[in-house]
N, C-alpha and C positions, 0 to 999 in steps of 0.2 A: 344175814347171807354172807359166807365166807367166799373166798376165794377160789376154792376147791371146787363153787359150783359153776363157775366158769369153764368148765371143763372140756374136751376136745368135743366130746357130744352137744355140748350146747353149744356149742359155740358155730352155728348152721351159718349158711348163706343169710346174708340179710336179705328181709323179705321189704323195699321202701316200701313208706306208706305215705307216700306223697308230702314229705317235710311235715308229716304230722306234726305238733307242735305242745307240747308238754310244761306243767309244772311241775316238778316238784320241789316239795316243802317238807324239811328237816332239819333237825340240830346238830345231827351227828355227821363230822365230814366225811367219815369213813364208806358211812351208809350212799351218801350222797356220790360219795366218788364212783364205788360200785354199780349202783344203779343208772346214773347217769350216763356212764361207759356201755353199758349192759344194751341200755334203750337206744344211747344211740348207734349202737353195732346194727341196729334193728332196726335202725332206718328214720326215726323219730331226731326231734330236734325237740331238745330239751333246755330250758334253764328252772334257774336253782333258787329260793328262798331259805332263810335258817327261821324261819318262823313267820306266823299269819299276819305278823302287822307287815313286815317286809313284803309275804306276799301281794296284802293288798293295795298297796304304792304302786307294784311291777303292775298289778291290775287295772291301775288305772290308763298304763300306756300301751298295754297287750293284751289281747284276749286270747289265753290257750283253748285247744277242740278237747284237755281234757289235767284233771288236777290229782296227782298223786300225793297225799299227806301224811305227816306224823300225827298221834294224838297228842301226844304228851311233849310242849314245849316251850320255851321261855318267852317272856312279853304277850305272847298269844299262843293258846292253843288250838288244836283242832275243831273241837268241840264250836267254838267260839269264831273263829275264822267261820267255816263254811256256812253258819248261822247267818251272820253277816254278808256271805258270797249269797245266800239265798233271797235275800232282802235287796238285793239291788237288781234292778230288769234287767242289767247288761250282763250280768254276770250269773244269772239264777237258773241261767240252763248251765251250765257246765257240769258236766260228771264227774263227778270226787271221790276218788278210790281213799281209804282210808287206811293208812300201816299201822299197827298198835302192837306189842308186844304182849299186851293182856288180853288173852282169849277167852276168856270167861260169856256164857251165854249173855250178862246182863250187860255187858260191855259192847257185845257185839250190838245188841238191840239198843242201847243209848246211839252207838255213832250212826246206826241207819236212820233211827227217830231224829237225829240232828240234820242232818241231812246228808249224808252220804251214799250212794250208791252202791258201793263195795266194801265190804271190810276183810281186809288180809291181817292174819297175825305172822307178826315175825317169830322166828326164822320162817323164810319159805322161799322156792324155789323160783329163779328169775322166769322158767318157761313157764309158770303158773301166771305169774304178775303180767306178761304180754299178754298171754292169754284173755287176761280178766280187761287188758289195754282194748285189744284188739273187740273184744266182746261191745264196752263199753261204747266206742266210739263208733262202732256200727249201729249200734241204736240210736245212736245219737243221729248218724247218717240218715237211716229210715224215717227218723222224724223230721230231719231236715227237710228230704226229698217232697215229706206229704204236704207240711208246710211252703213249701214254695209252689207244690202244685192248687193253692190253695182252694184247697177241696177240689171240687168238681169247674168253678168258675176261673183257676187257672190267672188269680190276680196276681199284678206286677206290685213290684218295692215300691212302697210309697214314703216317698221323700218331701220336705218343704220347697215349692216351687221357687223359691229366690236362690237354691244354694248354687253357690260359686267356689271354683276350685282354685287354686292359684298352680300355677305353672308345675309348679315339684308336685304336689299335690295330685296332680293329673296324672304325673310320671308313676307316682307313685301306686297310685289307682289301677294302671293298667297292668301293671307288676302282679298288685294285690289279686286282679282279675285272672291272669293266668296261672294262678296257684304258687307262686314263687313266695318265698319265706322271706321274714323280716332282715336276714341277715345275708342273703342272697338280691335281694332289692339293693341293701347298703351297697354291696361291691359292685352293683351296675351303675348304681349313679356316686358311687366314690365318697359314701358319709358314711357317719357312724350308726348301724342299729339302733341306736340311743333316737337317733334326730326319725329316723324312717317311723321308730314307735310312735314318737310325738305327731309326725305327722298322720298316719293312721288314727291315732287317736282324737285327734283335731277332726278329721273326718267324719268320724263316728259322733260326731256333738254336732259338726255341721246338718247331717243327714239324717239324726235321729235313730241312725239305726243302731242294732246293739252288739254286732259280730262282724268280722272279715266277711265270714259267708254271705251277709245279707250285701256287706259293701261292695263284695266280686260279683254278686248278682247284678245288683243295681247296676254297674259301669257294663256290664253284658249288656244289659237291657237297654242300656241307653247307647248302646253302638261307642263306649268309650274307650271298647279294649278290642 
């Protein structure tokens, strides 16, 4: 994607999408700078891995509502990352849009059999890739919706009856609850993203649960936020 496609036409009103929250994973800076810029013009909040073992670290302390990747790239691949994202419960619903430069039909059919949901070949146009964003995550939504109406009986998060939250924790929680981002939580209680991860993630172990969504629920349900 050059530069050229940023153009006065594309470049619309951002449409937010509620601090959606993004990874993408890439080797190439270039790629990464464009894209990055692109999506967040668009309202999304993104950050950035150079490759799957890097993302699976960030994975441990964040869970993005969606994973844009490269195939081909150093320490870890694509192929080999989302393999691995599908193999762990916390992380096995995420939607994985896949980048590749090799368009070839058997190519395409490998990164879906791996587990990908999308496959885009490069070059291609950034209103395409929202598109396919915007697509993805709305499924993802639908599913969510049905799953929390769970089924017809309408049951609540079930969590371990001893969890205890400690004071930031709490704070942190009711942040989580009104939809505000990891980096928007940081500048109200005056830390670093880094520490607000950790504590999100601390959470997510205390509660068993396996996403923000299920943790914003929970603190609803329980009159926390």
């Amino acid at each position: 994607m050059d530069r050229s496609a940023k153009s006065a036409n594309a470049m619309k009103e951002p449409s937010m999408k509620d601090h959606k929250r993004l990874l993408l994973i890439d080797d190439d800076p270039n790629l990464i700078l464009l894209v990055k810029d692109y999506l967040e013009f668009r309202g999304y909040e993104v950050n950035t891995a150079a490759n799957g073992r890097e993302a699976l670290e960030m994975l441990q302390y964040d869970i993005p509502e969606m994973i844009i990747c490269d195939v081909i790239m150093p320490e870890m691949d694509g192929y080999t990352f989302v393999e691995q994202l599908r193999q762990n419960e916390r992380t096995a619903w995420i939607p994985v849009l896949f980048l590749s430069a090799k368009g070839q039909s058997a190519e395409r059919v490998k990164g879906l059999n791996k587990g990908a949901d999308v496959y885009m070949v490069k070059p291609f146009e950034p209103e395409e890739l929202v598109a396919q964003v915007e697509s993805s995550l709305k499924q993802t939504t639908r599913w969510k919706e049905h799953q929390a109406k769970g089924g017809e009986n309408g049951s609540r998060i079930q969590v371990p009856f001893d969890v205890q939250l400690t004071p930031t924790e709490l704070k942190v929680v009711q942040f989580v609850a009104r939809g505000l981002a990891n980096r928007e939580i940081a500048e109200e209680l005056n830390v670093s993203q880094r520490t607000v991860e950790s504590h999100v993630s601390n959470m997510l172990g205390k509660t068993n649960l396996h996403n923000r969504t299920e943790l914003a629920r929970w603190a609803i349900e329980n009159q926390m936020a």
